[in-house]
C-alpha positions in Angstrom: -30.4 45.8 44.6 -28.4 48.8 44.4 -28.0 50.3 41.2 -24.1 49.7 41.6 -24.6 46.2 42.2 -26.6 45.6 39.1 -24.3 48.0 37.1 -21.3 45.3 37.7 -23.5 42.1 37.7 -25.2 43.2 34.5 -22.0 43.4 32.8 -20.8 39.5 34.2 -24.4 38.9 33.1 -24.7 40.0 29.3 -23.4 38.0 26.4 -21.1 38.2 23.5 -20.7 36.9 20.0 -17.6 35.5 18.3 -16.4 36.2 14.0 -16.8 33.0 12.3 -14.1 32.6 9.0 -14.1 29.6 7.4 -11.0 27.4 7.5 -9.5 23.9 6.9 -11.0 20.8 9.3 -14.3 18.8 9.5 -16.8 21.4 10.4 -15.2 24.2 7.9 -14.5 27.2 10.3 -13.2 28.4 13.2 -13.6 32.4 15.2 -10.6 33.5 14.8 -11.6 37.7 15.8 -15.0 39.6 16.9 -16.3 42.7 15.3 -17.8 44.9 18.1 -20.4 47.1 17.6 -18.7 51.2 17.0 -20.1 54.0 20.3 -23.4 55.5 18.8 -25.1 52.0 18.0 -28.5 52.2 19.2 -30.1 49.2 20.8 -33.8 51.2 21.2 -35.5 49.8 18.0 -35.0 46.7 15.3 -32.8 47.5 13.2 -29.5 45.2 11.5 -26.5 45.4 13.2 -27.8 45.7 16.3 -30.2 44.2 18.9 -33.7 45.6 20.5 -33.6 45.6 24.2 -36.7 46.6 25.6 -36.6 50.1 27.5 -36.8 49.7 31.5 -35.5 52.2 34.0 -33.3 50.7 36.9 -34.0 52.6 40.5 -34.6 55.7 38.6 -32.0 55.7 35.9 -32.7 55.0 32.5 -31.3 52.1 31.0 -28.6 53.2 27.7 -29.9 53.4 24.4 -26.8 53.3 22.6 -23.8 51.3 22.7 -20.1 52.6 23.6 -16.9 50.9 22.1 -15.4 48.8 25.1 -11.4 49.7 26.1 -9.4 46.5 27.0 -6.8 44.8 25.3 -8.1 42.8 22.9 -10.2 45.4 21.6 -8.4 47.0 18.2 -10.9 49.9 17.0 -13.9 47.7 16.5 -12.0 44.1 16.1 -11.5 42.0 19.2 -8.7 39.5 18.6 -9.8 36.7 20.4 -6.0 34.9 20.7 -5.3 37.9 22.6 -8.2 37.8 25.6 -7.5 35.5 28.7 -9.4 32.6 29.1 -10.8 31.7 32.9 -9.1 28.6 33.5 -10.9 24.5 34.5 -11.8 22.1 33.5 -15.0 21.6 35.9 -17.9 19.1 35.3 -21.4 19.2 37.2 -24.5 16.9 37.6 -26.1 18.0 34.0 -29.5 17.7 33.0 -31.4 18.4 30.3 -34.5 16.7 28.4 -36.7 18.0 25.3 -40.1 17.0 25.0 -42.7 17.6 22.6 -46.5 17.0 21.9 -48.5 18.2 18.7 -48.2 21.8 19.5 -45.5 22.3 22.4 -41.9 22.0 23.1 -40.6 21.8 26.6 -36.8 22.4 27.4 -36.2 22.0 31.0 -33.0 21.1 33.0 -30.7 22.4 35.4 -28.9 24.7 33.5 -25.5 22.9 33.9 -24.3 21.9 30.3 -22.8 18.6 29.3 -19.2 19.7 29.0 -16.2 21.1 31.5 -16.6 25.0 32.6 -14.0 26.6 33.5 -13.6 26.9 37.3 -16.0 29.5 39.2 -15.3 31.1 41.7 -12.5 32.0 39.6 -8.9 31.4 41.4 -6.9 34.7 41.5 -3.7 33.6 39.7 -6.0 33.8 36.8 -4.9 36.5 34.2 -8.4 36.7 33.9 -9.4 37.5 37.2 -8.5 41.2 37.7 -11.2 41.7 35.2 -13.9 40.2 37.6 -12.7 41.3 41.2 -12.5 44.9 40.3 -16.5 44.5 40.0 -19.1 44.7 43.3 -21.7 42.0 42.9 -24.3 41.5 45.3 -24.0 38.8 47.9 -20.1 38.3 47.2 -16.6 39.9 47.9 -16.9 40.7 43.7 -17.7 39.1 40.2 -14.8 36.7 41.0 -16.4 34.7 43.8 -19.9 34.1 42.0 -19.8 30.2 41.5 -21.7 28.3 39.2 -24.8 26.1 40.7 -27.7 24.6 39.4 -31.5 26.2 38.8 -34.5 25.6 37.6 -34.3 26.5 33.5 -37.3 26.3 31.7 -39.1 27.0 28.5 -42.2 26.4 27.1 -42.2 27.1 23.3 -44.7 26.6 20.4 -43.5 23.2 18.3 -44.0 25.2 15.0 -43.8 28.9 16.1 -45.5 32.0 13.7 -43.8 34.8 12.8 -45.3 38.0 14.0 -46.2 41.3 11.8 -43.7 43.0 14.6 -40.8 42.0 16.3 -40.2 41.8 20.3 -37.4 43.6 22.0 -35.2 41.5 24.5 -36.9 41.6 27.9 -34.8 39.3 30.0 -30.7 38.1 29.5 -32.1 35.1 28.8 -32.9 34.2 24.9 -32.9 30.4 24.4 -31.3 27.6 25.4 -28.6 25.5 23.3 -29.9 22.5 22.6 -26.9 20.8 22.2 -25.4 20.9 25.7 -28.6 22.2 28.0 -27.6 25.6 28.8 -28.3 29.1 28.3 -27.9 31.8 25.6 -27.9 35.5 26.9 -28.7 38.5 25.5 -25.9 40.6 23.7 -25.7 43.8 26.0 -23.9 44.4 29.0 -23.3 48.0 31.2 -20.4 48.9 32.4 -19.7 50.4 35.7 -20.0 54.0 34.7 -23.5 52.7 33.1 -22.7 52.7 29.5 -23.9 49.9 27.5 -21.3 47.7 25.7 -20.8 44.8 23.6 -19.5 42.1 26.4 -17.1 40.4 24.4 -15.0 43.5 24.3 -15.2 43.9 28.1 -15.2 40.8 30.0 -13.3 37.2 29.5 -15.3 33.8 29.4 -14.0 30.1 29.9 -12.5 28.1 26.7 -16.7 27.4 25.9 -17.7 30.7 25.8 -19.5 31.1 28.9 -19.9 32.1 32.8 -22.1 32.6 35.6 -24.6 35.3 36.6 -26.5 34.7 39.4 -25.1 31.3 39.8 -26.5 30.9 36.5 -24.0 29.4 33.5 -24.6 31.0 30.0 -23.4 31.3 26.9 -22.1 34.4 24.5 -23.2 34.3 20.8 -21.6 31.1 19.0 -20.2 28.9 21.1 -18.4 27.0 18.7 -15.7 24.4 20.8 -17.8 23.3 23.2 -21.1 22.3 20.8 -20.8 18.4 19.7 -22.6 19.1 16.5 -20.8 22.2 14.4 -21.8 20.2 11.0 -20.0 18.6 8.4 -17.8 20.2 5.4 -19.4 21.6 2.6 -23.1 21.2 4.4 -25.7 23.9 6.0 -25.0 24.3 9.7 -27.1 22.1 12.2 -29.4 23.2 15.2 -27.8 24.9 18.0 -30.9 25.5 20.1 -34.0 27.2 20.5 -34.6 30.7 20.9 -37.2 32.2 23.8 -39.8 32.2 20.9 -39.5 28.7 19.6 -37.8 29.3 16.3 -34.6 27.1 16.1 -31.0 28.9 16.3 -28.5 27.3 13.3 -25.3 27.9 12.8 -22.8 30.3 10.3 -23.4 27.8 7.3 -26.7 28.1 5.1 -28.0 26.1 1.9 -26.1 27.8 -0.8 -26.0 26.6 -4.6 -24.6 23.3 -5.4 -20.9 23.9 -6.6 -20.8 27.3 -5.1 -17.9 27.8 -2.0 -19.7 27.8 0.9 -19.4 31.1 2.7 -20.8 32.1 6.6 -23.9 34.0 6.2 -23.8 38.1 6.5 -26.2 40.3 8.0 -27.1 41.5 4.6 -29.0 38.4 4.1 -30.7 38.5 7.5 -33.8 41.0 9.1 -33.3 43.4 12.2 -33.9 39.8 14.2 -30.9 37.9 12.7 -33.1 35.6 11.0 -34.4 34.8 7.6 -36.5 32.2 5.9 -34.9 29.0 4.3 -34.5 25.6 4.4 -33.8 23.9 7.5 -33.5 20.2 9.5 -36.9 20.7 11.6 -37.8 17.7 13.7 -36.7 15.3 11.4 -37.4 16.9 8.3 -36.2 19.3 5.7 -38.9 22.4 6.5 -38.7 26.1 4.8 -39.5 28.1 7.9 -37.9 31.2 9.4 -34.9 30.8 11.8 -31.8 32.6 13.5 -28.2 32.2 12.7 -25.1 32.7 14.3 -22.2 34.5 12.7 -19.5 37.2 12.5 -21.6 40.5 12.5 -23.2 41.9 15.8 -25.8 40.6 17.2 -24.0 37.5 16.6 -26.9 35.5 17.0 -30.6 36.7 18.0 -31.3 40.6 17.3 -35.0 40.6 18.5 -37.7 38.2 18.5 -39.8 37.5 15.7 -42.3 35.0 17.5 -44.3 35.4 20.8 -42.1 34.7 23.3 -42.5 31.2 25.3 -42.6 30.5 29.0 -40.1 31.0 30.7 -39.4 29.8 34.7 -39.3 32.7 37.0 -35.0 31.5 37.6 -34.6 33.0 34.1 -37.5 35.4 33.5 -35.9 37.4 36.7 -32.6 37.8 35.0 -34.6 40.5 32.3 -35.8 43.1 35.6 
């Protein structure tokens, strides 16, 4: 692939993350704005604020190590106002499948990557406000970003039932990072490049359908916290339920964690998580109420999943290429 090809296709491919503040109505919150990561962030070790991508070099150039503020619109210093970026327009549904199945030491998520909801429509139609933002990007195989549908692939991932949590945390090797339970598709990574080859946050730079999500590769994904599109955001006043599972097998869990009976419930800050966007506590696992480290979503970049703190899983060679 030429390096300009990956360049633009990187950046459709890369996921975001949204601000979660609470407000009024059954599951207690709503993104009403992102917080982007400032130029200078560096994405070359585990750190808070931040994510770990593991170092590769693409036909000879070395992939960024820091981040650079993304110019559109709806960016405002290092706030993105969501109200303010278009939306790719649909309202199209696809053959989904998806199973989970488990034995005394494995979990297997496999499906065809298509989720359980509408997508917007892909190839996107050009009287889409959003669209100038994909066709002025080369991708390989197409006329630009614009014409890359959305088809079905072989997703899968083998994870440990009751992952470990290792002395030292992985860096992101592939776009890929886990797989939303709820609906049967994809979570990315939260990186994307630019076509001058800087590395950006990808909420700032790129718009998604009303779920959060498009294709790279013919592949449908997800950026950060998906909120409308999940079934299951939780109930009022109550610890946020399982999202998915990340590529190592530990569970991803919404904004909302056990706090103190009485106390107003608050989203969770990156001052209470590690350089992985995790933390130990007590969680729904399988059925049961389990103390155990997992990931959370909410308002401060990485959004969701930093690093990983478990050996990663197995993933099918569909998603594993997506990392190289």
């Amino acid at each position: 692939m030429k390096l300009k090809s990956f360049v633009a296709t990187a950046l459709v491919a890369f996921a975001g993350g949204l601000l979660v503040v609470p407000a009024v109505g059954a599951s207690g919150f709503v993104p009403t704005t992102l917080k982007t990561p400032p130029t200078g962030t560096s994405i070359g070790s585990p750190a808070r604020d931040t994510l770990y991508f593991c170092p590769r070099v693409i036909q000879g150039v070395t992939f960024p190590t820091t981040l650079t503020n993304a110019s559109t619109p709806w960016v405002s210093g290092t706030t993105i106002n969501i109200a303010d970026i278009p939306t790719v327009p649909g309202s199209v549904k696809k053959k989904h499948r998806f199973s989970i199945k488990l034995t005394s030491k494995k979990r297997y998520l496999k499906g065809n990557g298509i989720p359980n909801h509408a997508m917007g429509e892909f190839p996107m139609p050009s009287s889409s406000d959003a669209y100038s933002y994909y066709a002025a990007l080369p991708a390989q195989g197409y006329a630009n970003a614009a014409e890359i549908p959305i088809k079905p692939y072989n997703m899968s991932l083998t994870v440990p039932r009751n992952p470990k949590v290792q002395s030292r945390p992985s860096c992101i090797d592939s776009l890929a990072v886990g797989i939303a339970s709820q609906t049967g598709a994809a979570f990315h990574a939260e990186v994307a490049v630019s076509a001058d080859f800087n590395a950006v946050s990808p909420s700032a730079a790129l718009p998604y359908d009303k779920c959060w999500g498009h294709p790279y590769a013919e592949q449908y994904h997800y950026h950060g916290f998906s909120w409308k599109c999940f079934p299951n955001q939780g109930k009022k006043g109550e610890p946020s339920p399982l999202f998915g599972y990340a590529a190592d097998g530990f569970g991803i869990y919404g904004p909302y964690h056990g706090a103190v009976a009485g106390s107003p419930r608050k989203p969770i800050t990156n001052a209470q998580l590690d350089e992985c966007h995790g933390h130990y506590g007590w969680i729904r696992w399988d059925g049961k109420k389990k103390y155990m480290y997992h990931y959370h979503t909410n308002n401060e970049y990485p959004y969701a999943i930093g690093c990983l703190r478990g050996k990663v899983g197995e993933m099918s060679m569909a998603m594993m290429h997506l990392g190289h």
